[in-house]
RONU-162005 format. One record per residue (C-alpha): residue in three letters; z negated, y negated, x. Coordinates in steps of 0.02 Angstrom, whole numbers, plus 50000, padded with zeros to 5 digits. Each point is the difference from the previous one (the first is absolute). Layout:
N
ALAZYX;...
//
This chain:
708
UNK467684399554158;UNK501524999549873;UNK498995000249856;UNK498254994549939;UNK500685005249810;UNK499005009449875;UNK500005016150009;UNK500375002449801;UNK501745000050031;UNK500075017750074;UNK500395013549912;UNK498345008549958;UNK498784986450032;UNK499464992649831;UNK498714986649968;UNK498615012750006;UNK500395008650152;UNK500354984450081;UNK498134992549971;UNK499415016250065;UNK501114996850167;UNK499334983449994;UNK498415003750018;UNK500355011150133;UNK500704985750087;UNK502115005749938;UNK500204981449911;UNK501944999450073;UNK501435010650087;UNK499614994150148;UNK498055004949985;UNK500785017849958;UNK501155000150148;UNK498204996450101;UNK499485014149904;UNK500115011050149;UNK499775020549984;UNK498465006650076;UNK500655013950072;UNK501845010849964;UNK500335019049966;UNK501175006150111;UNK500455017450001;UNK499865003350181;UNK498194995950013;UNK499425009849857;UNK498645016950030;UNK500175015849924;UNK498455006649919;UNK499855014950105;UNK500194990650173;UNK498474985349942;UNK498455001850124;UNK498154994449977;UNK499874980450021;UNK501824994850003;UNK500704988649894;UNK501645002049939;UNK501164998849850;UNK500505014049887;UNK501395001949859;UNK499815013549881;UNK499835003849814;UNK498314999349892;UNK499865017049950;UNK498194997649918;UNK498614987249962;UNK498135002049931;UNK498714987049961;UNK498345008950072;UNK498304993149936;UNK498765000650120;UNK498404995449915;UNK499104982249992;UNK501564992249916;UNK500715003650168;UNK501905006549989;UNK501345002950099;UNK501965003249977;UNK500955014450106;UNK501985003550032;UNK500655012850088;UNK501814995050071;UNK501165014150049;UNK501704998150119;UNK500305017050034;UNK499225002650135;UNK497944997949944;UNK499134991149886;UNK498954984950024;UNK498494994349895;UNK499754983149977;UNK498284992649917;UNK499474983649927;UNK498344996249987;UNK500314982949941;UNK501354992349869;UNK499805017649930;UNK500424993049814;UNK501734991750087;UNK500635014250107;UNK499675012949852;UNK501184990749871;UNK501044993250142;UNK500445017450092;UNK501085014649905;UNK500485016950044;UNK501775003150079;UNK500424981150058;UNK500154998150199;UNK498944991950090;UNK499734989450174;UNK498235002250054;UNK499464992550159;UNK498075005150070;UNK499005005350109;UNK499865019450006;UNK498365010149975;UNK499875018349976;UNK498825009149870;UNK500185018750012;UNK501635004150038;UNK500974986549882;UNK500284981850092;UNK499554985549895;UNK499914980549985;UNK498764989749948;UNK500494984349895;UNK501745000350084;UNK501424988149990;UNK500915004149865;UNK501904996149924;UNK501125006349861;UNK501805005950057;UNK500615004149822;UNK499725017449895;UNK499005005149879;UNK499574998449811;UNK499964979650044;UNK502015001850027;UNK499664992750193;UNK499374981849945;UNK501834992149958;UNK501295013150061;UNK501814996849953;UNK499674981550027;UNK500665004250174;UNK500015011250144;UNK498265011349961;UNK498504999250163;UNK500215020250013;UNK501974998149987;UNK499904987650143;UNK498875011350096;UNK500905014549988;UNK501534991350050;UNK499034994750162;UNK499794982649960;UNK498614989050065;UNK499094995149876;UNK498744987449991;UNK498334999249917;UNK499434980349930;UNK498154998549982;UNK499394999049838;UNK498374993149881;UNK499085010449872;UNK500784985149870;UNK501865002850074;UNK499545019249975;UNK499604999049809;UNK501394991549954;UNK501255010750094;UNK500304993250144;UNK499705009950148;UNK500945002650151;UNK501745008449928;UNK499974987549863;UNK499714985950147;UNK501305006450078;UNK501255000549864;UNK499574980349958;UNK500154995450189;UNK501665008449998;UNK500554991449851;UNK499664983050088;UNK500955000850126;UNK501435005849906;UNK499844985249881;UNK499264987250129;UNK500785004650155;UNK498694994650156;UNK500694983450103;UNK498624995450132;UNK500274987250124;UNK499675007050180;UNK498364989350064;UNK499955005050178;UNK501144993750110;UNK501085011750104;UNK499034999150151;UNK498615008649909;UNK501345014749927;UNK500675004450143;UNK498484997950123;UNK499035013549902;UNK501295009449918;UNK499744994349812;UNK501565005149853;UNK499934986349867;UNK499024995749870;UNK501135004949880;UNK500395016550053;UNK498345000750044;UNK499604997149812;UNK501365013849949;UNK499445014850112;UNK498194996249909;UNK500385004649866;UNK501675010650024;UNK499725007650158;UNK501805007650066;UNK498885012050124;UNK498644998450073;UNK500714991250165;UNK500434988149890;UNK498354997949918;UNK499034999650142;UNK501084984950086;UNK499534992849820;UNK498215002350006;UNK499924993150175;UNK501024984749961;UNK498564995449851;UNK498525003250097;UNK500614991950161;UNK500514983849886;UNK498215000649899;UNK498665003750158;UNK501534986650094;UNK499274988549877;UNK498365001949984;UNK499714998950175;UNK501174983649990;UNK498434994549899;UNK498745004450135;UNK501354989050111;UNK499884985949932;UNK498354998449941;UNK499215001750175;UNK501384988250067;UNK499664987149867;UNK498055002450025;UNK500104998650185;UNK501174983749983;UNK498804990849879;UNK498225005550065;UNK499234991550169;UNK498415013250035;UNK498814995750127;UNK500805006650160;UNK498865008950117;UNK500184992650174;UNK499035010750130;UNK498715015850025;UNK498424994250053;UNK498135004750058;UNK499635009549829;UNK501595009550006;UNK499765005950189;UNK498025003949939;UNK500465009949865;UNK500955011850099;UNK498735000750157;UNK498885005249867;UNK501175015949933;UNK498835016350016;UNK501705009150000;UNK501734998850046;UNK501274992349873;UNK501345013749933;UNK501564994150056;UNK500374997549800;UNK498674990249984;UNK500594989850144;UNK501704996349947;UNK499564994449815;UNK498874987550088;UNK501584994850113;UNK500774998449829;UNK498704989649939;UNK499894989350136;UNK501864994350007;UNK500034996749823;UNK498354987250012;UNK500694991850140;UNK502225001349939;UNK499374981949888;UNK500615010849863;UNK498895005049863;UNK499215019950021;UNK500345011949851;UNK499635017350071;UNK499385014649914;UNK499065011050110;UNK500015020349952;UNK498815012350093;UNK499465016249954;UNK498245001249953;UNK498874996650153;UNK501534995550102;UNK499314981350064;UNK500744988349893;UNK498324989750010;UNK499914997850180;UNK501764991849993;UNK499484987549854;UNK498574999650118;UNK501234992650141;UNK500924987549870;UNK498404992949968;UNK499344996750174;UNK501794992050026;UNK499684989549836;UNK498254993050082;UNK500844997550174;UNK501094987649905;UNK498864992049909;UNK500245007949813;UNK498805009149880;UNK500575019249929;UNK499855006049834;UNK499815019049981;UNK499995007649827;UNK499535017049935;UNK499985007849816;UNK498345005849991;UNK498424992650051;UNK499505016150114;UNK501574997650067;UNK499614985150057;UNK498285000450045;UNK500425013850127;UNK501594988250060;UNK498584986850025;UNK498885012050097;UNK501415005850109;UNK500714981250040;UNK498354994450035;UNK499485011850113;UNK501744995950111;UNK499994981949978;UNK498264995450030;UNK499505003450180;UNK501684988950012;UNK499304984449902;UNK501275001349856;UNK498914998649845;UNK500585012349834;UNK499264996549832;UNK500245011449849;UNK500294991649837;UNK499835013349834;UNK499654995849821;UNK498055008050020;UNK499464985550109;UNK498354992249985;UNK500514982349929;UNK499104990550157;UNK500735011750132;UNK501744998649935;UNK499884980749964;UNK499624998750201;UNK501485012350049;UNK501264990949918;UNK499404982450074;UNK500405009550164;UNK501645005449938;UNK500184982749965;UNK499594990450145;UNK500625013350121;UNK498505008950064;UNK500465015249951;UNK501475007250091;UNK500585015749882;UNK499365002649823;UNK499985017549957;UNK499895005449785;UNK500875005949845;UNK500834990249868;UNK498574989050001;UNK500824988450154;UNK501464995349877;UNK498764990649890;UNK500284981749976;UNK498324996350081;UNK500495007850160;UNK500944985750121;UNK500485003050176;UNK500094985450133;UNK501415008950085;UNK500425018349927;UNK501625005750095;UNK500055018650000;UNK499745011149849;UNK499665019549993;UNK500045010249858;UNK499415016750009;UNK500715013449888;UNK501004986849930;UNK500825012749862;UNK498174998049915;UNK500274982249969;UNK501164992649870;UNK501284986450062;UNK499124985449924;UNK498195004250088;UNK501145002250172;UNK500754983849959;UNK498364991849967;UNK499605002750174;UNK501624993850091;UNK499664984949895;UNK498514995150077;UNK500814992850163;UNK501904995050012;UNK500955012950069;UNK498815012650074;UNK500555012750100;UNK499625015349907;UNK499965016450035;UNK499815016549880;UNK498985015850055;UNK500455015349899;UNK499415017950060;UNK501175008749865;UNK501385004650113;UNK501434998849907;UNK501935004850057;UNK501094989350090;UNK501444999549887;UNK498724994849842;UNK499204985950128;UNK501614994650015;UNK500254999149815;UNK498544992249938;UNK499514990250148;UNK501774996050042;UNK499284981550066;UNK498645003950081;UNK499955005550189;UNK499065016650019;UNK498945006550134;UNK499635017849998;UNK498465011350084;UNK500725014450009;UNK499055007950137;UNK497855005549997;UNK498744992450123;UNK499605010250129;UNK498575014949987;UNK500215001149801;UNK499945014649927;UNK501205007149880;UNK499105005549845;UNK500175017349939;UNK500595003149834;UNK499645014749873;UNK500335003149820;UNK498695009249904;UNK500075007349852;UNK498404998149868;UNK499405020150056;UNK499814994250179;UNK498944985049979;UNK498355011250026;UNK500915003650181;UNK500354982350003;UNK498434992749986;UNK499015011350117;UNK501194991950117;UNK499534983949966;UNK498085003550004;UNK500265005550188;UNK501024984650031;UNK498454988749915;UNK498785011150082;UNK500664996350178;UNK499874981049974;UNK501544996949894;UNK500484990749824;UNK501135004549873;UNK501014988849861;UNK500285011049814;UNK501444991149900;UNK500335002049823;UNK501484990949909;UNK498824994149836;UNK498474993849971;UNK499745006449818;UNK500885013049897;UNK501595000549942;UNK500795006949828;UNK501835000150094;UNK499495006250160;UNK498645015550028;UNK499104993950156;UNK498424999650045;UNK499214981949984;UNK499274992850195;UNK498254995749913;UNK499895017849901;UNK500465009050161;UNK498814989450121;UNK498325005349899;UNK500745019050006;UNK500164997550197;UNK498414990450009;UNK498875010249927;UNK500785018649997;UNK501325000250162;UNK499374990850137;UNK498114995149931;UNK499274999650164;UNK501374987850052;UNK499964980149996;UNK501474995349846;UNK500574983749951;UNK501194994449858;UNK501194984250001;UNK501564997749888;UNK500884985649936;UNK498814996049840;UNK498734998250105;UNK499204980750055;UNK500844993850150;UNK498214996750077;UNK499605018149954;UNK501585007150057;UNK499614990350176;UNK498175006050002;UNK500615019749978;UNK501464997350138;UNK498814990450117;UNK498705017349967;UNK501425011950047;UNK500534988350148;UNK498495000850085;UNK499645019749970;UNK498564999649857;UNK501275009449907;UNK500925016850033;UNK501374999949873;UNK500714987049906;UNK500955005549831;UNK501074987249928;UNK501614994449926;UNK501504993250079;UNK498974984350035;UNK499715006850184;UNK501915000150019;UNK500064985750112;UNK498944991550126;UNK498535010950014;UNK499865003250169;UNK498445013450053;UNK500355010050186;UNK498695012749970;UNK500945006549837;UNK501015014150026;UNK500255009849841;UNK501064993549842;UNK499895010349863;UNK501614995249858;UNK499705008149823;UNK501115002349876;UNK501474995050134;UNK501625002549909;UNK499364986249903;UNK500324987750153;UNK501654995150071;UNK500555000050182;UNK499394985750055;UNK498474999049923;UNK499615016050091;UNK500414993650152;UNK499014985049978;UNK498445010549945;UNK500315011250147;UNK499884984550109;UNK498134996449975;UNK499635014750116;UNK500515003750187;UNK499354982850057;UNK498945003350126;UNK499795013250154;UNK499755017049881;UNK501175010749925;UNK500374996649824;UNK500625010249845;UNK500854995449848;UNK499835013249845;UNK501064997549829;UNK499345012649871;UNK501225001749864;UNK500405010749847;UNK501604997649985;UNK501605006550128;UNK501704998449915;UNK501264987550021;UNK499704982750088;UNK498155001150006;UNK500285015250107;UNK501214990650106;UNK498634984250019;UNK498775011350041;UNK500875009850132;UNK500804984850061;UNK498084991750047;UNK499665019150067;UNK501544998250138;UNK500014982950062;UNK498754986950051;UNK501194986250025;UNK500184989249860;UNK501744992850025;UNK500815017549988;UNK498825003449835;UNK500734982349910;UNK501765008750033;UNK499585016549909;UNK499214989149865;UNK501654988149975;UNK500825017349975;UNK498655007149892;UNK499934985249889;UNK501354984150025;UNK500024982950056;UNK499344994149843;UNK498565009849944;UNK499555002450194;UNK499604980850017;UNK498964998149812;UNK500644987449852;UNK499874984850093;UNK501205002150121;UNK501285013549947;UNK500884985349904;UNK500714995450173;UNK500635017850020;UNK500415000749805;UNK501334984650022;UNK501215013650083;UNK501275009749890;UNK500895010150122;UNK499094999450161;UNK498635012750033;UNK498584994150126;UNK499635017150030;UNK501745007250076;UNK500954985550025;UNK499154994450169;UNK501525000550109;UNK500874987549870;UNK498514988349982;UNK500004997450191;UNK502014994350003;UNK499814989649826;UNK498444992550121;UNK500884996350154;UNK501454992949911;UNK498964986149861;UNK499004994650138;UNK501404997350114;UNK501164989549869;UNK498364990849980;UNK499774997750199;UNK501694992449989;UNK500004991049823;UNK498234994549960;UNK500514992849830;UNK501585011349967;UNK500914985449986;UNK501485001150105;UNK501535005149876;UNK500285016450058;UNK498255004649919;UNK500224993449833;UNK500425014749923;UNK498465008350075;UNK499044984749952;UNK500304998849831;UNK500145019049967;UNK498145000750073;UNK499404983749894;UNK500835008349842;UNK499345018150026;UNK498895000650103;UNK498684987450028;UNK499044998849833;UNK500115023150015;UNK498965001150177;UNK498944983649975;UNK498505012249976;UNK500155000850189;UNK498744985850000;UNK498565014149960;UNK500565003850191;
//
């Protein structure tokens, strides 16, 4: 970049705008020429008020032809504008920042509102919608006369673009026109040099304009040809990059790290398969193919494994593990939660034992004796596979020859505790279970490094689950159903998202609701209680009850999310379920249809506008959980879709989008990991630039890639 110069000495950037750019992360021109639009106003795409529909989401210019600040009661307020272009009127609400948007918002300026369309009546509206000035009103349009006015520019048919902008930058002036105007004014006083980093073969292989041009059309987009060549050009170059770092740090780790290389299949392997009740899905079949070249390439494994819920991702980390004892290695297998692994421990022992391979669980509950004696084994090799939650990664825990780790749910551990693990042997093979299916081009984006097997395909004989959402008048309807399903033999699972009351969120608390259904709904039934505050040897004790049929119905929390495995339950009952996101549903969803009966998931709900409408109906349509993570990408983003942890990975991309920019991701792939192929080190010359560009820019940006 030309210059790294403060930005004080632009023309309408004092010292106290410029500390609140700084804090934004605006400390120089060239952090402001990074400071990318998040989206432009071009008059061809905009909607006329009469032509919006129910659900769409579009953008609409018009006038503010009327606001009023409506109190609703219980300090609760909310502000209301209705928007006219001449052909309807639009209402738009606030419900929050209702102090800000009714000081902030003035009759007869023009607006840019961008939102998702609901009707009420007859009159559209949006809730909480984007929302920029374009000039107007008794504010005199936010610096007109400086230059060329927003709603001059748009009614010359100018694309215009729109800068993101903090509630700081907003009090002191500075939203998107006056962004605009001070972007403008740099590159008119500090006109943009960049050195081209990627060589020509790059350019002309994928069809890239350069970087400076790139920069202009930005910013300054001639049309919007122009600014789409532009907008390729920087998200090719930044996913080309941060898939360069997925390069090279699996080449370097396969270059330094000698992992114990599996040599042969051998009498437990063949066993474990004459054993099989059922036949292997051919998914199932070619992630263990997958598995098996990587333990025996003398390269170390990294593999994350995704299946849908009940899709068999055990039975192939069942496979890895017989391979790990035909070679003469012990397995590790973690799980988050100690009924998690108990049942894991149930489940490999019954498989492994008729076949002499000996599984010991290790948890934090052990009696002091028994768990002295079953790390001595660990120790001097007697036991084969040690099966447990965090507790394994405890210094006291040694292996005489650990070479294979598995992590289930891995996203429920934090890097360190997955770390702990690995660091128990040198250079384990390990290998990552997850049964949160999540998209291909956001694998390829967070676990850029990683190989990936997926189960995309159900055993055999399952069931699909039938889904149906309730509303609170039908539950009476709802649970004479599931008396007959508990009268002819079945169980049923009632989940609640709290376990006491809250002042921010009007739900019914699990414990309040169990007595109700214990002694007034279902009092001639058998009810037990378990949520997260409970004991872990209490928690066991009421799981073990429902496992083995002295109960009827368990109510609960999201504790029974993951892991509990009971065939004879058939019935899952969701309250409250707009309170739940996609996933969580699905997961929920997941602890029925398990064994030979049909099954039936019900999510009651109060509440049908907007996206909890959209989740709901969206678990109503499909069983299969791949499809659902798309629709919940699209629902809610890369970042907030994969929690706080591991959205800073997403969160080190400016331009590129994770959830529409698929097709690029796969080219910027191909083409990182085929320079690296050829140039493990980037260190022939006609890679400096790259090289050093990458070092400079890049590197320190996507190192949160590590959470990966």
């Amino acid at each position: 970049m030309s210059s790294f110069s403060s930005l004080q000495g632009i023309r309408g950037v004092g010292q106290k705008r410029a500390a609140i750019l700084a804090d934004a992360g605006i400390r120089s021109v060239a952090d402001l020429y990074d400071w990318f639009p998040r989206r432009y106003l071009d008059r061809t795409t905009i909607k006329k008020i009469a032509t919006l529909h129910e659900g769409e989401t579009v953008t609409v210019v018009g006038t503010v032809t009327g606001t009023r600040l409506e109190n609703g009661g219980r300090g609760r307020s909310r502000f209301k504008v209705q928007v006219s272009d001449g052909s309807g009127v639009l209402e738009l609400t606030w419900f929050r920042g209702v102090h800000y948007f009714s000081k902030a918002i003035t009759n007869g300026e023009m607006v840019a509102v961008y939102g998702r369309i609901s009707y009420f009546g007859r009159m559209p509206g949006m809730q909480h919608p984007d929302y920029d000035r374009l000039g107007g009103g008794s504010s005199g349009g936010d610096g007109a006369g400086e230059d060329q006015r927003d709603d001059e520019l748009y009614k010359t048919g100018a694309i215009i673009p729109i800068y993101p902008t903090t509630e700081a930058m907003k009090q002191a002036g500075l939203n998107s026109a006056a962004l605009r105007r001070i972007v403008y004014q740099a590159f008119h006083d500090q006109p943009l040099r960049m050195t081209e980093y990627l060589g020509r073969e790059h350019l002309e292989s994928f069809g890239l304009i350069s970087i400076g041009e790139a920069y202009r059309q930005l910013h300054f987009p001639d049309s919007a040809e122009k600014l789409e060549q532009a907008r390729y050009r920087m998200k090719w170059s930044e996913l080309f990059f941060a898939q360069l770092y997925f390069a090279l740090r699996r080449t370097g780790e396969q270059r330094c790290r000698n992992p114990v290389r599996f040599e042969h299949s051998g009498a437990m392997t063949a066993s474990l398969h004459e054993h099989l009740p059922f036949t292997m899905t051919g998914a199932q079949k070619q992630a263990v193919r997958e598995i098996y070249h990587d333990l025996r390439s003398g390269r170390q494994m990294n593999r994350l494994l995704q299946g849908d819920v009940g899709s068999g991702k055990t039975l192939v980390a069942q496979f890895a593990m017989t391979l790990a004892v035909d070679n003469g290695v012990q397995s590790a297998f973690m799980a988050p939660t100690e009924i998690l692994a108990f049942q894991h421990y149930i489940g490999l022992k019954q498989a492994f034992e008729p076949l002499g391979i000996r599984v010991a669980l290790i948890t934090g509950k052990l009696p002091v004796k028994e768990k002295r004696a079953r790390l001595a084994g660990l120790e001097n090799g007697e036991i084969d596979i040690a099966v447990g939650t965090h507790a394994i990664i405890e210094a006291g825990v040694r292996f005489r020859r650990l070479g294979l780790v598995i992590i289930d749910e891995q996203h429920r551990f934090g890097v360190m505790q997955r770390k702990a693990l690995q660091d128990k042997a040198e250079n384990p093979h390990v290998l990552l279970m997850t049964a949160t299916p999540i998209p291909r081009t956001l694998t390829m984006g967070i676990y850029g490094d990683l190989d990936v097997s997926i189960i995309a395909e159900m055993p055999a004989g399952r069931k699909p689950i039938k889904t149906t959402v309730c509303r609170e008048e039908e539950k009476p309807e709802l649970y004479r159903q599931l008396r007959r399903e508990i009268e002819a033999g079945r169980q049923a699972y009632i989940v609640y998202p709290l376990v006491e009351e809250s002042e921010k969120m009007d739900l019914k608390a699990a414990t309040e609701s169990y007595e109700l259904m214990k002694g007034d709904v279902f009092p001639e039934l058998r009810l037990g209680l378990i949520h997260g505050q409970l004991p872990a040897a209490e928690k066991e004790s009421v799981m073990e009850a429902f496992r083995s049929g002295q109960l009827d119905i368990l109510v609960g929390t999201t504790v029974i999310e993951v892991g509990v495995d009971v065939p004879n339950a058939t019935i899952m009952v969701i309250e409250h379920a707009e309170r739940f996101g996609i996933s969580q549903l699905h997961q929920l969803r997941g602890r029925v249809g398990r064994g030979e009966h049909r099954s039936s998931c019900f999510l009651v709900s109060s509440q049908f506008a907007g996206d909890a409408r959209e989740r709901l109906e969206a678990l109503e349509s499909t069983n299969d959980g791949f499809r659902l993570s798309e629709i919940d990408l699209h629902l809610r983003g890369a970042g907030n879709m994969l929690g706080r942890e591991q959205s800073g990975t997403v969160s080190g991309l400016k331009i590129a989008d994770l959830l529409t920019d698929g097709e690029i991701m796969r080219s910027a792939r191909a083409a990182a990991f085929d320079l690296v192929r050829r140039d493990e080190t980037l260190s022939q010359p006609c890679h400096a630039m790259i090289r050093e560009y990458y070092q400079k820019h890049f590197r320190k940006r996507i190192s949160l890639a590590e959470v990966g």
